[in-house]
N, C-alpha and C positions, 0 to 999 in steps of 0.2 A: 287290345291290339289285335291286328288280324294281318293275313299272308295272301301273298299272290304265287302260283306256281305254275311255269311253264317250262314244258319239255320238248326238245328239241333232236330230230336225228340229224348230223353233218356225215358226210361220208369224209373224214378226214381222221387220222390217227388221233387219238386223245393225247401227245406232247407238242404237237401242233395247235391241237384248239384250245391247249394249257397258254402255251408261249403267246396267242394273241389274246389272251385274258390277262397277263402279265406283262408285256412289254408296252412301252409308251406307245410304239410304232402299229403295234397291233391294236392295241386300245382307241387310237386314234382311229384307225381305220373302219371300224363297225359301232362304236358307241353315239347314240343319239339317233335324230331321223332321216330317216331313206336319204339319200345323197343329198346331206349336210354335213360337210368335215367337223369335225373337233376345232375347235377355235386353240385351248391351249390342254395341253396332257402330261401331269408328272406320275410316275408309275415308280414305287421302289417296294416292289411284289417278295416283302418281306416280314414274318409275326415284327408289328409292332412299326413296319413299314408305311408312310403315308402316301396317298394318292389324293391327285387336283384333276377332276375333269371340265372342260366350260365348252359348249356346245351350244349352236344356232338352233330356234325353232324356226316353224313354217310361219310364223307370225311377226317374223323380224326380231323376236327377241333374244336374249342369250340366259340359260340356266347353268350356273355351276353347283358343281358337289365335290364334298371332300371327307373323306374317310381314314381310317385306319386297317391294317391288316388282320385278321385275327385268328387265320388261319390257313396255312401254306403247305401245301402236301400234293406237289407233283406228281403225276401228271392225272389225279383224282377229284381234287377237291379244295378249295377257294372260299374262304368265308373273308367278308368285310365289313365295315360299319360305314352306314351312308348317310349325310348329313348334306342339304340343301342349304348355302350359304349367299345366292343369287337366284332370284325367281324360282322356279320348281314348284313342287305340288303345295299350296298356300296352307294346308293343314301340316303339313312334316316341319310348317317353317323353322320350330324350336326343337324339334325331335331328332331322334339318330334311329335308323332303321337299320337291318341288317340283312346281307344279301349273301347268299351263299351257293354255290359254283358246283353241282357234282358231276363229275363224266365216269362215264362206264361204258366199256371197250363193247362194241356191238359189229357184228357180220362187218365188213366196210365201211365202218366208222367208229363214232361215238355218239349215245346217249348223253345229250347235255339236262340237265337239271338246273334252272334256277329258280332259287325259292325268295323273294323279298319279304323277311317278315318283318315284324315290331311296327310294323305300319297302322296309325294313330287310330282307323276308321274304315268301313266299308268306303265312301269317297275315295278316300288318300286311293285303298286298292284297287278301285276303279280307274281310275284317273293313268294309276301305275299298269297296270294293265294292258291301258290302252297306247302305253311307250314303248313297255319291251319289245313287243314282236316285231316293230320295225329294227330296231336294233340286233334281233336275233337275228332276223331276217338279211340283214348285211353281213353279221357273222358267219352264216353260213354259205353265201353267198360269196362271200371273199375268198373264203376256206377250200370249197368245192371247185373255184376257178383256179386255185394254183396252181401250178407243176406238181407234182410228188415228190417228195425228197426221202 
């Protein structure tokens, strides 16, 4: 098994960039690639809570995942289990990988942490890799554009 790890600064409060890690609304809005919506998103960002993500590629196709919560600790830290149930990376097809969320409060923002691990192979964490940072990259992007509250 091997891990992927990217870290990310948002200038945004970390219960902010908690809440679009958590909420269907928020989830929707930066998961998958650069300006492609979420097709469909169930979020119930609870230990033991399930989540449905399905999401367009730039190849016309759609990938979904579905997981489990497996750890919930506002406004810090975020673990889940990630299982590929529709297209996705063709090594994870039978596997559950697990993705884990940490934020730490930094000058004018947050320090994001995410680590994918349990991932089958060097490939799989290539391949995975080469996803997130579009996805972080809306994250923070969405994040940095809001108002302040």
């Amino acid at each position: 098994m091997t891990s992927i790890t990217l870290v990310r600064r948002i200038a945004a409060r970390p219960s902010i960039v908690f809440e679009a890690l958590t909420t269907p609304e928020g989830v929707a809005a930066w998961w998958g690639p650069d300006d492609l919506p979420a097709i469909a998103t169930v979020v119930d960002a609870r230990v033991g809570g399930a989540f449905r993500i399905r999401f367009p590629t730039y190849d016309g196709e759609e990938h979904e995942a579905v997981g489990e919560y497996l750890e919930v600790a506002p406004p810090t830290r975020l673990v889940m289990s990630w299982r590929w149930t529709h297209n996705g990376v063709t090594a994870e097809a039978e596997g559950i990988s697990r993705i884990e969320f940490d934020l730490r409060p930094i000058e004018g923002g947050v320090e994001l942490t995410v680590t994918h691990a349990d991932l089958r192979n060097e490939a799989s964490a290539a391949i995975h890799a080469l996803g997130w940072p579009d996805s972080l990259f809306r994250l923070r992007r969405l994040l940095e554009a809001a108002p302040p509250t």
